[in-house]
C-alpha positions as CSV (number, residue, x, y, z in Angstrom):
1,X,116.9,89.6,88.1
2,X,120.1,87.8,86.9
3,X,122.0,84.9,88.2
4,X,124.7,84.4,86.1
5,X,124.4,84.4,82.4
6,X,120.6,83.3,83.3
7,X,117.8,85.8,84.1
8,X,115.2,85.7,86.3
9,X,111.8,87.2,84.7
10,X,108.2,87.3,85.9
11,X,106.3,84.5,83.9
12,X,103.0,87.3,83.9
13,X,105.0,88.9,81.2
14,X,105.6,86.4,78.5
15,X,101.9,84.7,78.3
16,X,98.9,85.7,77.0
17,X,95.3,84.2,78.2
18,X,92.8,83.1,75.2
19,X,89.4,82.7,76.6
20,X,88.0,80.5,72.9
21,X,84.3,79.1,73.6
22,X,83.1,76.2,71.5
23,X,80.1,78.5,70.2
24,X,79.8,76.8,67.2
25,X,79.2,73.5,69.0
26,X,81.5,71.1,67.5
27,X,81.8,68.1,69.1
28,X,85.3,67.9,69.8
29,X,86.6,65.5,72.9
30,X,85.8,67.1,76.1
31,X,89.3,65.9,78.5
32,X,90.6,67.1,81.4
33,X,94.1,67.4,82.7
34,X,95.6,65.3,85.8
35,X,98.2,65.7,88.2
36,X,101.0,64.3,86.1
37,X,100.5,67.2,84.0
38,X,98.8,64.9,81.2
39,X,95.6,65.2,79.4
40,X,93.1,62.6,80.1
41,X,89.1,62.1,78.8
42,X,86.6,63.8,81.0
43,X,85.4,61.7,84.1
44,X,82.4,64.3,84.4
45,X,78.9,63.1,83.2
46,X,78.1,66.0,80.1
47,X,74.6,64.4,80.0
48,X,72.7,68.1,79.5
49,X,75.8,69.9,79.8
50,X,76.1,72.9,77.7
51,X,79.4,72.3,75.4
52,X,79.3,76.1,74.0
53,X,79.9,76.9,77.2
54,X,83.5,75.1,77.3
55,X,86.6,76.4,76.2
56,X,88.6,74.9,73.0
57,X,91.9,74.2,73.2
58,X,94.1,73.8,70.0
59,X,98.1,72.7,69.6
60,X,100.6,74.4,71.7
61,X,98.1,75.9,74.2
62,X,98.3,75.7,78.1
63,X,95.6,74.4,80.5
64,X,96.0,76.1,83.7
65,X,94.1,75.1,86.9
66,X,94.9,76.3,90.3
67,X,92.2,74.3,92.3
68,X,93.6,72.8,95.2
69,X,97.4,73.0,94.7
70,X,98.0,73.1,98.2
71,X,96.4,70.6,99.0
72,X,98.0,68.1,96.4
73,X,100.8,69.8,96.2
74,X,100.6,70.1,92.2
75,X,100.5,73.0,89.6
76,X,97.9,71.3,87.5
77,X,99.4,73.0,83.8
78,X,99.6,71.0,80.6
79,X,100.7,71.5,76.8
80,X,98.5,70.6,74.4
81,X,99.9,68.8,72.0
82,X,97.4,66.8,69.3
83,X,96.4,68.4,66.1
84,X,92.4,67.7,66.9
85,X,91.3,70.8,68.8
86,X,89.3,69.5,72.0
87,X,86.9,71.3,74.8
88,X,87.9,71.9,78.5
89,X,86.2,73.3,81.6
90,X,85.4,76.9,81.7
91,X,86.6,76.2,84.9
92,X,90.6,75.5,83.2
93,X,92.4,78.7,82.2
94,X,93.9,78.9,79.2
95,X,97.1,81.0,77.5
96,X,99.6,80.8,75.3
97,X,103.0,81.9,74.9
98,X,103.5,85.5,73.6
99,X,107.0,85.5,72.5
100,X,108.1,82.1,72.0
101,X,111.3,83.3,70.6
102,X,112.3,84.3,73.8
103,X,110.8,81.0,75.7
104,X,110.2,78.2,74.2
105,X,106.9,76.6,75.4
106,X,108.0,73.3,75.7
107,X,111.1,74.8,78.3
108,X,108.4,76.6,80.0
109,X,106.1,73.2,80.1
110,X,109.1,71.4,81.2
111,X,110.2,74.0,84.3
112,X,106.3,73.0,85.4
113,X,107.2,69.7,85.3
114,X,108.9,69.5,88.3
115,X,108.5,68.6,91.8
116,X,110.6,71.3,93.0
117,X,107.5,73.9,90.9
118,X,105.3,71.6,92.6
119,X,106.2,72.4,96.0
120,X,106.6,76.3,95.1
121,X,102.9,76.1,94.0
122,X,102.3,74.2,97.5
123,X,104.2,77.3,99.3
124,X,102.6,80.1,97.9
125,X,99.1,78.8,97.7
126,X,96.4,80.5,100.0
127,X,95.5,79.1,103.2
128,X,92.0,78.4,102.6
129,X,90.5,74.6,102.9
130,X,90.6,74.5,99.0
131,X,94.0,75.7,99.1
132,X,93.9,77.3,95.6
133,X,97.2,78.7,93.3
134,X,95.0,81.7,92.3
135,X,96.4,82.9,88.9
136,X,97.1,86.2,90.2
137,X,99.8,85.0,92.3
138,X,100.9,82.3,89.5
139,X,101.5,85.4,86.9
140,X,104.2,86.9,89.3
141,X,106.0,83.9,89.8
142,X,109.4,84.2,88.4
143,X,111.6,82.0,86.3
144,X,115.3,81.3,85.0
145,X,115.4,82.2,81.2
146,X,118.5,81.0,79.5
147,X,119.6,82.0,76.4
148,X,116.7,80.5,73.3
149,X,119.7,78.0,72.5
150,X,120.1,76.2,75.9
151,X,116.3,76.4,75.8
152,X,116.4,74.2,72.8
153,X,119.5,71.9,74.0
154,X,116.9,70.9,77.0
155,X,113.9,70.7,74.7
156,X,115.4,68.7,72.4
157,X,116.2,65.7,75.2
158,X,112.7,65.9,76.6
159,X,111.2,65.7,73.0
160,X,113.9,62.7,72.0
161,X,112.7,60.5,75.4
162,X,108.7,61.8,74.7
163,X,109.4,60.6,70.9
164,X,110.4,56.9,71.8
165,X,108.0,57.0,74.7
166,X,105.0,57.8,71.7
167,X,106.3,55.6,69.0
168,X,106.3,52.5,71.6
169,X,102.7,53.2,73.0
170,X,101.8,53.4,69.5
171,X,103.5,49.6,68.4
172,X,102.3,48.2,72.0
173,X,98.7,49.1,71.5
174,X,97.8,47.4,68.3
175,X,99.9,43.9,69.5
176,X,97.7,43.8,72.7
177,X,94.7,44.4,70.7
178,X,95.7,41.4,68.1
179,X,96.2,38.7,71.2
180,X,93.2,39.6,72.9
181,X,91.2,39.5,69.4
182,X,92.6,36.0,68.9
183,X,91.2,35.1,72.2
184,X,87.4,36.6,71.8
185,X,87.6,34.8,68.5
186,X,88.2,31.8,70.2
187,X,85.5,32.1,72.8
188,X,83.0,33.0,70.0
189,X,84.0,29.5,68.2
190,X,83.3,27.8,71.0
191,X,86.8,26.4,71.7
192,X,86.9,24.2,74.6
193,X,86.6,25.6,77.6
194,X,89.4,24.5,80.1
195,X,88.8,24.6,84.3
196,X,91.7,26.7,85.5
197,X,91.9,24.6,89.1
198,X,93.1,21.7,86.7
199,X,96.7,23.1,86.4
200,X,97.2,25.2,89.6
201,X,99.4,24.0,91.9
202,X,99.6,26.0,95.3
203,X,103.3,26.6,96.3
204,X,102.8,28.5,99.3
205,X,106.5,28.9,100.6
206,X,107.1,30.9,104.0
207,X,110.0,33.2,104.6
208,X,111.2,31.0,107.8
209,X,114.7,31.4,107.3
210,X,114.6,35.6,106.8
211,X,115.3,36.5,103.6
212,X,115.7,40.1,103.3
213,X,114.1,39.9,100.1
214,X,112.3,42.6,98.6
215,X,108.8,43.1,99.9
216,X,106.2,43.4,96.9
217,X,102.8,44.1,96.8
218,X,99.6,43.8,94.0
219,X,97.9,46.3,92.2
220,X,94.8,46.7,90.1
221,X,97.0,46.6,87.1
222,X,97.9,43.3,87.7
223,X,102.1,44.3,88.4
224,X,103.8,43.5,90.9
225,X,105.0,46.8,92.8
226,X,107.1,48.1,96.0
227,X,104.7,47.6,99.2
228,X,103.2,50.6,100.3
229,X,102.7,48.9,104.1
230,X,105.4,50.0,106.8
231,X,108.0,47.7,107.4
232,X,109.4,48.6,109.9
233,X,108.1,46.1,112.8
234,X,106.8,43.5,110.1
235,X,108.0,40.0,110.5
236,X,109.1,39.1,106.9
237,X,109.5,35.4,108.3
238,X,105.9,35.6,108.8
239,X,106.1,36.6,104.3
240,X,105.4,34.1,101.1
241,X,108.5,33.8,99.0
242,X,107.3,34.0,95.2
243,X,110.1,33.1,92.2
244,X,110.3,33.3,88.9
245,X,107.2,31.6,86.7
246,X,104.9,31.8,90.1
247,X,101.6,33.5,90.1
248,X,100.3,35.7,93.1
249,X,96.5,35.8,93.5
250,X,94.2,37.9,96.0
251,X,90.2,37.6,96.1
252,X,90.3,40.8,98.5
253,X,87.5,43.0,97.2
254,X,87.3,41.6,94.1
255,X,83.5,42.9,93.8
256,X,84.4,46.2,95.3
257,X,87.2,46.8,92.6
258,X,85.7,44.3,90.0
259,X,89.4,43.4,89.6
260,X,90.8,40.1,89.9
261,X,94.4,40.6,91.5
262,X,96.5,38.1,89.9
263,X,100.1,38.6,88.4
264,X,102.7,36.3,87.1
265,X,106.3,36.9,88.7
266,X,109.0,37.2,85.9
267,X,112.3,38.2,88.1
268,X,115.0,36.1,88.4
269,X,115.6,37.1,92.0
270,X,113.1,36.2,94.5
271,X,110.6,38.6,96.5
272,X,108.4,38.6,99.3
273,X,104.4,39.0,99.2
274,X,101.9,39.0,102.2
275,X,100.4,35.9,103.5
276,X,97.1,37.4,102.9
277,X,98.0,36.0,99.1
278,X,97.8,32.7,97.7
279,X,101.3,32.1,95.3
280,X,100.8,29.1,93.1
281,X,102.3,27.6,89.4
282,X,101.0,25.8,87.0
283,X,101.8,22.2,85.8
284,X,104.0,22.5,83.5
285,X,102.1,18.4,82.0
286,X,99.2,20.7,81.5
287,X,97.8,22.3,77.8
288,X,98.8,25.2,79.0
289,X,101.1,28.3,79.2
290,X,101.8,30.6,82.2
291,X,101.8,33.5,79.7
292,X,98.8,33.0,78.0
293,X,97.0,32.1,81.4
294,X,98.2,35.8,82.8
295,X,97.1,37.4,79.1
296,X,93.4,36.0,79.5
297,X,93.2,37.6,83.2
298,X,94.4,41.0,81.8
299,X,91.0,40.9,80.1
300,X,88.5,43.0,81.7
301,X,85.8,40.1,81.2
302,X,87.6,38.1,83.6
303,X,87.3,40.8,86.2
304,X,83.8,41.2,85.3
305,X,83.1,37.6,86.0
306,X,85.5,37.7,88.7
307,X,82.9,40.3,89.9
308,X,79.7,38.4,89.5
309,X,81.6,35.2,91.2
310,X,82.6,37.4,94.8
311,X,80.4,36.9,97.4
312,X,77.6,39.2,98.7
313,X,80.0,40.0,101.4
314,X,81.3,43.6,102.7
315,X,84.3,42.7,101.7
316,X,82.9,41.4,98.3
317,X,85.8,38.8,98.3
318,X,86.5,36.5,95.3
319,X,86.9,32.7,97.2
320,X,89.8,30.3,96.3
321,X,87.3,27.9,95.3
322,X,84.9,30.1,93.0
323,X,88.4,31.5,91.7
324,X,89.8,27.9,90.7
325,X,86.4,26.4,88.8
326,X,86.6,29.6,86.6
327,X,86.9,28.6,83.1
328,X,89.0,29.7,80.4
329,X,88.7,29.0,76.1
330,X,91.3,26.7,75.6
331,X,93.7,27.1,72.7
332,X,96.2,24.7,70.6
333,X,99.7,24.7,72.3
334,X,101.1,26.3,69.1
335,X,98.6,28.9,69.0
336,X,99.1,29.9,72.8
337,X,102.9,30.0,72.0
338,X,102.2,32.5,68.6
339,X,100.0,35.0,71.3
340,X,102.3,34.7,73.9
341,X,105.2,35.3,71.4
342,X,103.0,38.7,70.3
343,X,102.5,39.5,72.9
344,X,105.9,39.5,74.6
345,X,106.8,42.1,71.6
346,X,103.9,44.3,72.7
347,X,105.3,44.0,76.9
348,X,108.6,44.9,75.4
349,X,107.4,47.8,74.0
350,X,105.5,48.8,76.4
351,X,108.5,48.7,78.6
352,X,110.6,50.9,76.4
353,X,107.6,53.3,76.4
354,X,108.0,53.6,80.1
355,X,111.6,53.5,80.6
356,X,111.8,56.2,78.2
357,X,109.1,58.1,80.5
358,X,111.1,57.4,84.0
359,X,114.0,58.8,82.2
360,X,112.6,61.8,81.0
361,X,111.2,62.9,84.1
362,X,114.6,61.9,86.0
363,X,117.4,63.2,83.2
364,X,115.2,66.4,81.7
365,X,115.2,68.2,85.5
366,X,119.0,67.4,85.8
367,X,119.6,68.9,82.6
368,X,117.2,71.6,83.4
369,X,118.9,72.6,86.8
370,X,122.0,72.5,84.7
371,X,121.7,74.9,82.0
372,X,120.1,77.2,85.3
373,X,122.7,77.4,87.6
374,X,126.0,76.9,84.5
């Protein structure tokens, strides 16, 4: 079918499955794919799994799995992309492209990477409780083909925004790892150890006037993010105001999560958090920094410890009081500042990284529809 100066064309006809099993038993990484379409580690235990049963993937192959699209409403399909080979689940399918001068297979990766395929997968999925994509009914699916050029104009974008999305992972990583080395060197020299309830100064402020602030929550990451709680007859007067330099803390199932919920606010416009948290600050005559206090809660000791200090409870909630006579290795001023410093450079990139993702998945799909309907 054509639309246009674009041709619609049954995707069956320009792949190829490869069915490679890992007879030879190398021990390549066994990883799995998620739904954003990204490869990921197995989570499965492979104690007395057989590994020449999996299947090998190399660069610029496709992992296809049609398991429950319906019900997630997700085309689980990556490209493979490192130059290691690795092992998937016989359970993945795997093909390639059979003519990739007439589609590119990072266009085809990227039309896959949308919601609007998403939902198509949802539509056409069977109606049984797994809800499966079977591949039979993925091969007929058709797509737009445009000409190999406004394939590559597309591409080219998604592969510029992936390319600064990489290169500041790859700077990010190794600064985070130098301030949190500086910090186990410091416990292992026995620096002194510093009682965190000596600087923190509760600054619980209520909403009574009705700010329409921004409603935030906390999540296991430690960020601040958009609440996921319906607003809708919440009285926000009833909400903490939190500002710029404040911390938020919540001892909710610390020893369910093993995650200490803490997270330093750094906008300059004020936001709203539940009353369920406790906001504080620290005192500013104190030997020590609000940045370096958030770095050594980023570390997943502290939410180990934060785990063996939660009560026995249910709820397994980390008290205000066990929270506050936590200690912490306690640094020069200068040296605090130097990590901080670091690691500010490591946050920034980190932040590029992730702009350049939000981006890529917003601009690439506009472009996409674009070169489609032109």
């Amino acid at each position: 079918m054509v639309a246009g100066n674009v041709k619609w064309v049954r995707l069956g006809d320009y792949i190829e499955q490869c069915d490679e099993r890992n007879t030879a038993g190398n021990n390549y990484p066994v990883i799995g794919i998620n739904r954003d379409k990204t490869f990921m580690p197995t989570v499965a235990n492979l104690d007395g799994v057989d590994i020449a049963k999996y299947k090998v993937i190399t660069k610029g192959m496709f992992v296809f799995s049609g398991m429950q699209t319906g019900r997630d409403i997700c085309i689980r399909i990556g490209l493979y992309g490192d130059e290691q080979p690795a092992l998937i689940s016989p359970a993945y399918t795997t093909f390639i492209i059979n003519d990739e001068k007439e589609i590119l297979p990072e266009y085809f990766f990227m039309y896959f990477n949308r919601a609007e395929s998403d939902r198509y997968g949802w539509f056409i999925s069977d109606s049984s409780v797994r809800a499966n994509l079977d591949w039979s009914r993925f091969l007929d699916i058709e797509i737009p083909l445009p000409s190999p050029a406004e394939q590559q104009k597309v591409v080219n974008a998604w592969k510029a925004f992936r390319e600064i999305k990489e290169q500041n992972e790859a700077k990010a990583a190794p600064l985070m790892q130098v301030c949190q080395s500086y910090i186990q060197k410091a416990k292992k020299n026995n620096a002194d150890r510093y009682r965190i309830g000596n600087a923190i100064k509760v600054v619980d402020a209520i909403n009574k006037e009705g700010y329409p602030y921004d409603v935030l929550g906390l999540n296991n990451n430690k960020v601040f993010m958009p609440t996921i709680a319906s607003m809708d007859t919440m009285n926000t007067n009833k909400y903490k105001v939190i500002r710029k330099g404040q911390f938020a803390f919540s001892g909710m199932q610390t020893g369910r999560d093993k995650c200490i919920r803490i997270a330093l606010y750094d906008k300059d416009a004020p936001a709203l958090i539940s009353p369920a948290y406790t906001t504080f600050v620290l005192d500013e005559n104190e030997p020590i920094l609000p940045e370096y206090f958030m770095m050594i809660f980023k570390n997943p000791e502290m939410d180990r410890l934060g785990w063996f200090y939660s009560d026995s409870s249910v709820r397994a909630n980390l008290d205000w009081d066990r929270f506050i006579d936590i200690e912490i290795p306690l640094l020069p001023i200068e040296l605090q500042q130097a990590i901080v410093n670091i690691y500010k450079c490591a946050n920034e990139a980190k932040q590029i990284a992730e702009e350049a993702n939000r981006l890529s998945c917003e601009i690439c799909p506009a472009l996409l529809q674009h070169v489609i309907h032109s």
